[in-house]
C-alpha angles and dihedrals in degrees: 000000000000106000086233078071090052106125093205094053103125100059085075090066100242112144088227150016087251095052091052094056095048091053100036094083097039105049100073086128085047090053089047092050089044087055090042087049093048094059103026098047101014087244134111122198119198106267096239081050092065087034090059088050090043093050088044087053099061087249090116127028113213114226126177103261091011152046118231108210156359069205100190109210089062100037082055085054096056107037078051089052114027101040099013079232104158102247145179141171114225114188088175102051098155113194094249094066111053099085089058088059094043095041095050083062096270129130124223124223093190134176129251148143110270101238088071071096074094107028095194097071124084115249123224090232134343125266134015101117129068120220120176114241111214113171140344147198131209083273122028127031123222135240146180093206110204088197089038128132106255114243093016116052114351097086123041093357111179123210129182118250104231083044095052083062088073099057109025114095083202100237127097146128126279126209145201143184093249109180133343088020115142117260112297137194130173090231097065083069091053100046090045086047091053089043095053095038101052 
């Protein structure tokens, strides 16, 4: 199906089918900060909503037949200003630090290649697509995969860490409640990793 035939297409908050299907395949980072806002804030903003401030913001650049971004400096910005989420750009994230942060309570919003949607195959080059990392144990990360199987590997999706080294560009953004979040412990992430791994 072309996402322009999509019947559920405006509760993305394109103006039109046209404009959905421009942004479907373009708003993986939009998809990450909605999760982050959902359960961080308890809303959740049409993805081509966040798409259009963020645009606003300088975060993408609007060509013709593309999108330029996610840029990170001004997506920061505007995740700091717009939802006081905590928020920095890390154009150095190494692998071995990504459970300190979620353990200390923090999301991910890291950069792959999309097909780390199976792990077990070999991607052409590391990076160009944002998942959301939300827990992780000594062997396996976990990720909330917008381009993910559902089902399979969209929620919870677990990926082997020596395998994750193939397809991270090790850069990202990490995220934290900031002020007015719910309350918020690391364990919760722990306890709804374990639940949805068993």
């Amino acid at each position: 199906m072309s996402a322009a035939d999509d019947p559920l297409w405006s509760l993305s908050g394109a103006s039109t089918p046209a404009a959905y299907e421009f942004w479907s395949w373009r708003i993986c980072g939009m998809a990450c900060l909605r999760m982050a806002l959902s359960y961080w804030r308890g809303v959740e903003p049409p993805t081509v909503t966040l798409a259009q401030e963020c645009l606003d913001a300088g975060a993408y650049v609007r060509r013709p037949d593309r999108v330029d971004g996610l840029i990170y400096a001004p997506f920061c910005s505007y995740v700091r200003s717009r939802w006081s989420l905590e928020v920095g750009s890390c154009p150095e994230l190494p692998t071995d630090q990504l459970a300190s942060h979620l353990s200390a309570g923090r999301l991910i919003m890291l950069s792959v290649h999309a097909r780390v949607r199976n792990p077990q195959t070999e991607p052409p080059r590391r990076g160009g697509h944002l998942v959301l990392a939300v827990g992780a144990t000594t062997e396996h990360l976990f990720v909330h995969n917008p381009s993910g199987l559902p089902g399979d590997s969209q929620e919870f999706a677990a990926i082997p860490w020596p395998r994750l080294e193939r397809f991270s560009a090790r850069r990202g953004v990490v995220l934290g409640p900031g002020a007015g979040a719910g309350s918020f412990s690391p364990d919760r992430y722990h306890h709804d990793v374990a639940e949805k791994t068993r």
